[in-house]
C-alpha positions in Angstrom: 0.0 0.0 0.0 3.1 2.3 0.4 3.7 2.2 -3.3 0.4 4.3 -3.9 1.5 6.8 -1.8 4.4 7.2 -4.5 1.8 6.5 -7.8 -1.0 8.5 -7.2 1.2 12.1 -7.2 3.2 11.0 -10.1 0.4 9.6 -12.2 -1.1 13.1 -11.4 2.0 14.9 -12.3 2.8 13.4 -15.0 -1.4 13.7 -16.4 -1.3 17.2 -16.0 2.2 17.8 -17.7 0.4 16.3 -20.6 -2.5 18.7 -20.3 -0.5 21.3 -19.9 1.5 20.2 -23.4 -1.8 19.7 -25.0 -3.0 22.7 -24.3 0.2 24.7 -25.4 0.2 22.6 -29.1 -3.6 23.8 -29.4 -2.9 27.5 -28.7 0.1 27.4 -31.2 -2.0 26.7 -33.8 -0.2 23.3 -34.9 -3.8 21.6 -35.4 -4.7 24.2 -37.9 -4.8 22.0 -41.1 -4.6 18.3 -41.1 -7.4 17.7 -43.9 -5.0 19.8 -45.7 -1.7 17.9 -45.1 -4.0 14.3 -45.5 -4.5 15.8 -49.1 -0.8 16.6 -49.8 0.0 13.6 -48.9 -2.0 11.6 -51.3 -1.7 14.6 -54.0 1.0 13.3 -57.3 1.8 17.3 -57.6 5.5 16.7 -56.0 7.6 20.1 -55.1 11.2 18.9 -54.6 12.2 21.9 -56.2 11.0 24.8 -54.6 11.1 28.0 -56.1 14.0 30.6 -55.4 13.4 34.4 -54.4 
């Protein structure tokens, strides 16, 4: 029973560092687009060779 006293705060911790990161990702904006990347993806138009300024 000792070993929960150790589990419980670090399975807490550990949750709400996750959250926390989560959170972060979503406020960044780095969930904008992913219909648009699942269409790149499958697109054939290839740009290996992007155009210079």
């Amino acid at each position: 029973m000792n070993i929960l006293a150790y589990l419980i705060p670090i399975s807490l911790i550990l949750g709400g560092l996750g959250l926390v990161f989560f959170v972060f990702t979503v406020r960044s904006n780095q969930y904008d687009d992913p219909e648009g990347d699942a269409q790149r993806i499958l697109s054939g138009e290839y740009d290996d060779h992007p155009k210079q300024d």
